[in-house]
C-alpha positions in Angstrom: 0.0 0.0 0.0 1.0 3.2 -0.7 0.9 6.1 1.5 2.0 10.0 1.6 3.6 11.9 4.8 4.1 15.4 4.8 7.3 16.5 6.3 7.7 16.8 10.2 9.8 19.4 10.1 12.6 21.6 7.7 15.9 21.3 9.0 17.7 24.1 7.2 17.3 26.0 4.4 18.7 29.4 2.1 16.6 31.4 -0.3 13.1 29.4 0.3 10.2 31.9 1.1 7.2 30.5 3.1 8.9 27.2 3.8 6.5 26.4 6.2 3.7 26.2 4.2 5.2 22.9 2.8 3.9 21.3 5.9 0.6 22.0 5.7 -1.7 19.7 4.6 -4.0 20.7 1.4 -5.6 19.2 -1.3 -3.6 16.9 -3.6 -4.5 18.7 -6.8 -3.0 21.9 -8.9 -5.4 24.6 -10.0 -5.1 27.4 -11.5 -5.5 29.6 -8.6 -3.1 28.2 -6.0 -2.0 30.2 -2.9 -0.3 29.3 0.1 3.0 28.4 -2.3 6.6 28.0 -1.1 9.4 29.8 -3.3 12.3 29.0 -4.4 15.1 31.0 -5.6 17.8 30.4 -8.3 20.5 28.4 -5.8 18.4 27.4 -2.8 18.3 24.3 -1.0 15.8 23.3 1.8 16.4 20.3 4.0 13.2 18.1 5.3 13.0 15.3 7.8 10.2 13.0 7.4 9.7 11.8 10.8 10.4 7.6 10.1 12.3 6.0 7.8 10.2 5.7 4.1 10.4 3.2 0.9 9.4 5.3 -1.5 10.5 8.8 -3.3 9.0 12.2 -3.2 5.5 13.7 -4.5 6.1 17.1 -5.8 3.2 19.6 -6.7 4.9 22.3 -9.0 2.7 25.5 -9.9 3.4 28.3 -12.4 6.7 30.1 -12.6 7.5 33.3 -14.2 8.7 32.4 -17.4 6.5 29.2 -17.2 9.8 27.5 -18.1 10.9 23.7 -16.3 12.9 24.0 -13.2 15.7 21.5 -12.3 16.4 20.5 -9.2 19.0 18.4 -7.7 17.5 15.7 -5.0 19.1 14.0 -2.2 17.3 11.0 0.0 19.0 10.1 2.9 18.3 7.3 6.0 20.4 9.5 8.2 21.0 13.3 7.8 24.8 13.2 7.2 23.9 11.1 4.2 21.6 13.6 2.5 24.1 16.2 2.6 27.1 13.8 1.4 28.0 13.8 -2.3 28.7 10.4 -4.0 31.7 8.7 -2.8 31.9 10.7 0.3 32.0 7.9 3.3 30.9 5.4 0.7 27.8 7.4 -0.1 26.3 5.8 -3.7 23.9 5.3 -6.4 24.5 1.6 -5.9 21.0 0.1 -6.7 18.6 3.0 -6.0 18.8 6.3 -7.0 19.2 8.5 -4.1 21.6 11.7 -5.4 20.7 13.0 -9.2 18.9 16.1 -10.7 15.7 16.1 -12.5 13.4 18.8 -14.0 10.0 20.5 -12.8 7.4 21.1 -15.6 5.1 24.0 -14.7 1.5 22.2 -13.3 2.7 18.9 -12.8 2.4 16.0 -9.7 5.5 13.5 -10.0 7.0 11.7 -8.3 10.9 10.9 -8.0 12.8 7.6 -5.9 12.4 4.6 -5.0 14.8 4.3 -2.2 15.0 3.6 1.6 15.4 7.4 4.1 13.8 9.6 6.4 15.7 13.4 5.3 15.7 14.7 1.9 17.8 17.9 0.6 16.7 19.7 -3.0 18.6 22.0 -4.4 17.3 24.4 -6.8 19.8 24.8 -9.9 17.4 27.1 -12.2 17.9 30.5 -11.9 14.6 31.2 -12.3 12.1 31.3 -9.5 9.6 28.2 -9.1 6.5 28.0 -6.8 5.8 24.5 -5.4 2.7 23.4 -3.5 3.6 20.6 -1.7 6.3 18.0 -1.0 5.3 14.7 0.1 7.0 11.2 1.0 5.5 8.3 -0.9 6.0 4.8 1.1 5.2 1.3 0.6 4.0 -0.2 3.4 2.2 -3.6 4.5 -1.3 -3.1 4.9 -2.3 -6.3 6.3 -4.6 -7.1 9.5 -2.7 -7.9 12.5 -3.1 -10.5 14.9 0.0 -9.7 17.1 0.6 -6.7 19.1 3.0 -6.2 22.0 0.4 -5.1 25.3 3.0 -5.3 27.8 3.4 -2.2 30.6 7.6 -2.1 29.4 7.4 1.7 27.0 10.8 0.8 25.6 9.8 -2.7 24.9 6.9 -1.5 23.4 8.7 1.0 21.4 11.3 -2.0 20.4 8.7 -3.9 19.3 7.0 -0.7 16.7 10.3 -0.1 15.3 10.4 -3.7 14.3 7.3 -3.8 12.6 7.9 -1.0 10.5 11.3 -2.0 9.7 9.4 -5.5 8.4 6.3 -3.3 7.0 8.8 -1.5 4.6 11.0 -4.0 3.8 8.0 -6.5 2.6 5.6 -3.7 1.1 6.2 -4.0 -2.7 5.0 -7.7 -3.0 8.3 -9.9 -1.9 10.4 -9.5 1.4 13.6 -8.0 0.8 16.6 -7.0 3.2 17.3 -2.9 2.6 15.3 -0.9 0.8 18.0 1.2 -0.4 19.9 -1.2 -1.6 19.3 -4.3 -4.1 16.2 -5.5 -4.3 17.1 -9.2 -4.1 15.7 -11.9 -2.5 18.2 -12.9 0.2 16.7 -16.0 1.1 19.1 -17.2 3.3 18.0 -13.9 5.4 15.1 -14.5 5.3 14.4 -16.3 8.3 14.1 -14.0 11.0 12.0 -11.9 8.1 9.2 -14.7 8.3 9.0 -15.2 12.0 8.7 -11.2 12.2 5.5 -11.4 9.3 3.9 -14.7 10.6 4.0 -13.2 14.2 2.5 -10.0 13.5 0.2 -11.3 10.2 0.3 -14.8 10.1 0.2 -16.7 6.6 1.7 -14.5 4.5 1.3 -14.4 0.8 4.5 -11.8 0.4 6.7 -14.7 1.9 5.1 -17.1 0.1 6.3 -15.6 -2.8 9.5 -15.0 -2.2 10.0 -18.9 -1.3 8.1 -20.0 -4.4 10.2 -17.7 -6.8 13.7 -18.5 -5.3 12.8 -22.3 -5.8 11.3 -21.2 -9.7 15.0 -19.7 -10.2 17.2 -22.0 -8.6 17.0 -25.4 -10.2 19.0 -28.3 -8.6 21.9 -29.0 -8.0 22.4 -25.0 -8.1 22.2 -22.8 -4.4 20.2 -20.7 -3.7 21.7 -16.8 -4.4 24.6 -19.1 -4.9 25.0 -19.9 -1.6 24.7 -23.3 0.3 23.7 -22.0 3.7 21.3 -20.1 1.9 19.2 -23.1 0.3 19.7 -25.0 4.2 18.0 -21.7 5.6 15.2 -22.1 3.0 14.4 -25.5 4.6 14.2 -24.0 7.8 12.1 -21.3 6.6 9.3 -23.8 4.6 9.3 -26.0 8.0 8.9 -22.9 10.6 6.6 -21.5 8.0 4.2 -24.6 8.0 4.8 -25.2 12.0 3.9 -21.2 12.5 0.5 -21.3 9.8 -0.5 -25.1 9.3 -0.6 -24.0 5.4 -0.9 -27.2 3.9 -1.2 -26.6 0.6 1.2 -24.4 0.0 4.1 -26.2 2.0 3.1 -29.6 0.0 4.3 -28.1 -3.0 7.4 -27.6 -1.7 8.4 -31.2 -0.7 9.9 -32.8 -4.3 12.2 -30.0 -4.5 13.0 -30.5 -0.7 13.4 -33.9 -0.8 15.9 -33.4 -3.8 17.5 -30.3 -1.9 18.2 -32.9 1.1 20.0 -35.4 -1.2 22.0 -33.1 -3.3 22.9 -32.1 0.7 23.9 -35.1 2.2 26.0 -35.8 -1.2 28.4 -32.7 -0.1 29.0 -34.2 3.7 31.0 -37.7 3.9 30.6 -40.5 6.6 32.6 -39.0 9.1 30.8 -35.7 8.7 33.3 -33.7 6.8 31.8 -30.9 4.9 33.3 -30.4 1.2 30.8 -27.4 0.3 31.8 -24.8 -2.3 31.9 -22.1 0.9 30.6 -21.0 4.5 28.2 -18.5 5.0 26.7 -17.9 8.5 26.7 -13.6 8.7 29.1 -11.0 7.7 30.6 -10.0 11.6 31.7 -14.1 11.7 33.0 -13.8 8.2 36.3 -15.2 7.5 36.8 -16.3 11.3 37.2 -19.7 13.0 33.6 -20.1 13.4 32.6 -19.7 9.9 32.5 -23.2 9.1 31.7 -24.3 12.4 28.6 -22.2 12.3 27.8 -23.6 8.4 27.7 -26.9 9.7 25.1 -26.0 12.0 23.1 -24.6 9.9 22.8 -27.6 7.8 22.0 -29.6 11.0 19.0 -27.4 11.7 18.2 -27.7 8.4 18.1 -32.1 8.7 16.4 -31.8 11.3 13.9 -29.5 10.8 13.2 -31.6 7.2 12.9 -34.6 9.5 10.0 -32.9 11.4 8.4 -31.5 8.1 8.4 -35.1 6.6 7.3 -36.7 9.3 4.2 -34.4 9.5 3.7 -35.3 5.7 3.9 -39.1 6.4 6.5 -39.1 3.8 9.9 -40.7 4.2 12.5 -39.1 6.5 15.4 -41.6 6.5 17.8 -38.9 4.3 17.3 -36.1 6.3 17.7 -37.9 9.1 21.2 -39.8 7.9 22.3 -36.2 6.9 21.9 -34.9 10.5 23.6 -38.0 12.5 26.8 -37.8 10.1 27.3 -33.7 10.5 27.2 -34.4 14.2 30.6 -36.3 14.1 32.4 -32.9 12.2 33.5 -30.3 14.5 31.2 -29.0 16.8 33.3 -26.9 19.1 32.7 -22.5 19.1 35.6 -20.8 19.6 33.8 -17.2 20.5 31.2 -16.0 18.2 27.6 -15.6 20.0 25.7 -16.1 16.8 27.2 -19.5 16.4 27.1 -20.6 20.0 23.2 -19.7 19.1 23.1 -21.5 16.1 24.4 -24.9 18.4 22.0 -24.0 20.6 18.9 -24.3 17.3 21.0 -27.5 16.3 21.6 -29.9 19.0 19.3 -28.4 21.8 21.7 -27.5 24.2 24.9 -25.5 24.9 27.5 -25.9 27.8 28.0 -24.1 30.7 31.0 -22.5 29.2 29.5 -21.7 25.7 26.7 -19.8 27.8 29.1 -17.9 29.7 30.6 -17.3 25.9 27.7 -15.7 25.4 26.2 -13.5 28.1 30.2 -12.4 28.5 30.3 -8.3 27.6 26.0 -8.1 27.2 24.7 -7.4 24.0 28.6 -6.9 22.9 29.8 -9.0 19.7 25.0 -9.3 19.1 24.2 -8.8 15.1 20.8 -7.8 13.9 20.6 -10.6 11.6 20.8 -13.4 14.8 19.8 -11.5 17.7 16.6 -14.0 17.9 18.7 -16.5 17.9 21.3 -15.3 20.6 18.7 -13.9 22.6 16.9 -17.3 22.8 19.5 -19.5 23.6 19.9 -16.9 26.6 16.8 -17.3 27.9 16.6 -21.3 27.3 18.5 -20.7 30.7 17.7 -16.8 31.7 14.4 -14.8 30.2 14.8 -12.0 32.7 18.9 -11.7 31.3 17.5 -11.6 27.5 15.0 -9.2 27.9 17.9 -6.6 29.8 20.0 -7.4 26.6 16.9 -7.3 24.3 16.9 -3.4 25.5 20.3 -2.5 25.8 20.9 -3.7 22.4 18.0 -2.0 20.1 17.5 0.3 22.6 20.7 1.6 22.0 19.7 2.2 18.3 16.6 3.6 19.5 19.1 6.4 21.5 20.7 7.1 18.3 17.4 8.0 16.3 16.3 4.6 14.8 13.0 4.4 13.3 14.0 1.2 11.6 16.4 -0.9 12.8 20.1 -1.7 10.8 21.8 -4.1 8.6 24.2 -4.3 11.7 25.1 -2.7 14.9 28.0 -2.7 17.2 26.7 -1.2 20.4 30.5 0.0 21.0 29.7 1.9 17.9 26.7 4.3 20.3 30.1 5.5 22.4 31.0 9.0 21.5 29.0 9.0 18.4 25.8 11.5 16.4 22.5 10.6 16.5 21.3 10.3 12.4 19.4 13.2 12.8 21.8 15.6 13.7 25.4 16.7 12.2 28.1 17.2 14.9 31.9 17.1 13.6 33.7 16.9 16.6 31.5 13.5 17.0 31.9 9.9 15.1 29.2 9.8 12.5 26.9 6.9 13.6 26.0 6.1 9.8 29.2 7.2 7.6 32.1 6.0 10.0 31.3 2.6 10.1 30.1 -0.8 9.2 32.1 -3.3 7.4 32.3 -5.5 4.4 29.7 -4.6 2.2 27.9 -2.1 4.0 31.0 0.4 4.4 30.0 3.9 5.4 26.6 5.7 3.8 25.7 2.3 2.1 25.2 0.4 5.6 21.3 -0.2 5.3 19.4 1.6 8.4 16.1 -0.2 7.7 17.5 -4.0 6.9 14.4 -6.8 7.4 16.2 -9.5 9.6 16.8 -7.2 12.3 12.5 -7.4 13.0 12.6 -11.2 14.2 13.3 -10.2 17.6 9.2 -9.6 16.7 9.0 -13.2 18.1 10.9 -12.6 20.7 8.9 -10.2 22.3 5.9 -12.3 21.9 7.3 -15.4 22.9 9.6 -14.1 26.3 8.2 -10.6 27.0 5.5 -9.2 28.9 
């Protein structure tokens, strides 16, 4: 669904008479007798915040000018305000994928729209020399419009705020149709992220036709013996993602369409891990902060355990026969199943086996919600409270509250919390400060192109409903 937002407020600006009436509400329509305009001069700029983070562009409602001639105006989205000021290839600010930094031009009476991009602060700049008279500026977003069945009631305010912020991250990130991970950035199906995505939507909506989707399409386009997004761990997670699916919404006739391809998935599996359980895959994937560590593999091989396993269970329900999945699981347990330090892996062993020793949890409640992701903070967060709910829900809060602190109205591709120390806020722009957004992230998501509205981070969605009241 789409929907418009009229700024919350204008930042800064040079050369823009009546700026305020931009946020005034009035009628979506040009006549020929418009007042309450907003002018722009020949080198202005004006600088809006929305409020929340949007997926969509901008509505602009141009009038007359006085040589009735096109204006052109540069445009600028940004998910934090540093990034709507940056120029490309400032702090890895980009064009990557979605448009967020180029100019276009006006026409006298006209309603267009420009953008399809993740952000929350927009700057124009007026390059015309000539005057131009606008009537309104709006934010389009795609959002979820669906009926929900879920809603945190508990007494905690930052819980509950925790629990809003999640929703619309998951809201945006699933409103055009399919669930993807950044709205800035590609729109892909990651399926192998897409985990934590469908406990967030089946929480809050139940069966889900946008997920359904997105698992039907990625098996359309990834015939055997091929991975998923080219990935192995990625086509494991989509058998986790079928079986929680069915276990979360009892949707039998869509999951029984899935079960050849499964079955096939499971075998072309078990022909990549030998008797004594070693693993000859193409390459490990579990997230980008364990990437290229000890744990990589370690936590791969997990992975594909929860992935027998949870095939076993979706078989079983099917009455069909579960032997494979079942011989696939008994020989990864004989690999290597020691964690030398990451969380998310001690949390994946956790998912895998059942259980985790005394040391492993100490592994992972050492330094709170230090060495969390957003991508397996269910996950971590869960295998905490198998043994502490009351220690999960204080690291629950220090962790995406800490986002909260520093402006989120969406929550991140990733987070450090040791990033929150001594750093801006995205809404404001303080030089003697670290900049929150553009110094730093990692790997991909360097800088300005860091996502600040990534779907995985919502399954924590579950969480709440599950360990939180």
């Amino acid at each position: 669904m789409k929907k418009y937002y009229l700024p919350t407020r204008i930042i800064d600006y040079k050369d823009v008479y009546n700026s305020n009436y931009l946020l005034i509400k009035k009628s979506n329509q040009i006549t020929t007798t418009e007042e309450s305009l907003t002018e722009f001069k020949g080198g202005s700029f004006i600088v809006f915040d929305f409020g929340k983070e949007m997926n969509g562009g901008i509505r602009i409602l141009t009038y007359l000018n006085p040589n009735n001639h096109p204006g052109r105006i540069r445009i600028r989205f940004g998910e934090s305000l540093s990034e709507c000021y940056s120029e490309i290839g400032e702090k890895n600010s980009t064009n990557d994928h979605s448009l967020r930094d180029f100019v276009v031009e006006l026409p006298i009476l006209s309603d267009l729209i420009f953008g399809e991009t993740g952000f929350r602060f927009v700057r124009i700049d007026c390059l015309s020399s000539d005057i131009m008279w606008i009537k309104n500026i709006y934010a389009t977003s795609y959002e979820l419009n669906k009926k929900i069945i879920y809603k945190y009631n508990g007494n905690d305010e930052l819980i509950n705020n925790i629990f809003n912020i999640a929703k619309r991250t998951i809201d945006l990130c699933a409103g055009n149709g399919y669930v993807v991970d950044g709205i800035k950035r590609d729109r892909l199906i990651w399926i192998g992220d897409m985990h934590p995505e469908m406990l967030a939507l089946t929480t809050l909506y139940g069966k889900t036709k946008e997920v359904e989707r997105s698992l039907d399409l990625m098996r359309k386009q990834t015939p055997l013996p091929r991975f998923m997004n080219n990935f192995p761990t990625y086509s494991m997670w989509w058998i986790i993602i079928i079986a929680d699916y069915y276990k979360l919404t009892n949707n039998f006739k869509f999951v029984s369409k899935q079960l050849n391809y499964l079955e096939k998935l499971i075998d072309l599996l078990n022909s990549y891990v030998d008797d004594n359980g070693n693993m000859s895959y193409p390459f490990y994937f579990v997230d980008w902060p364990t990437k290229d560590t000890k744990d990589e593999i370690t936590g791969s091989r997990f992975i594909n355990m929860i992935a027998a396993r949870k095939a076993k269970e979706l078989l079983v329900s099917f009455n069909r026969p579960y032997d494979k999945a079942d011989y696939l699981y008994e020989k990864l347990k004989r690999g290597n199943l020691k964690v030398e330090n990451k969380k998310q892996v001690i949390a994946l062993k956790y998912f895998a086996l059942g259980n985790i020793s005394d040391q492993e949890y100490e592994m992972i409640i050492k330094d709170g919600s230090n060495g969390f992701s957003t991508f397996m903070a269910y996950y971590i967060l869960e295998t905490i409270a198998s043994r502490n709910v009351e220690l999960s829900i204080k690291l629950l809060k220090e962790y995406y509250g800490s986002m909260i602190d520093k402006g989120a109205t969406t929550f991140f591709e990733d987070y450090d919390i040791k990033w929150a120390d001594g750093s801006t806020r995205i809404d404001e722009i303080d030089k003697s400060k670290k900049d929150i957004h553009g110094d730093y992230g990692k790997y991909c998501y360097k800088g300005f192109r860091h996502s600040l509205c990534h779907g995985w981070s919502s399954g924590i969605i579950k969480f709440i409903k599950d360990r939180a009241k």
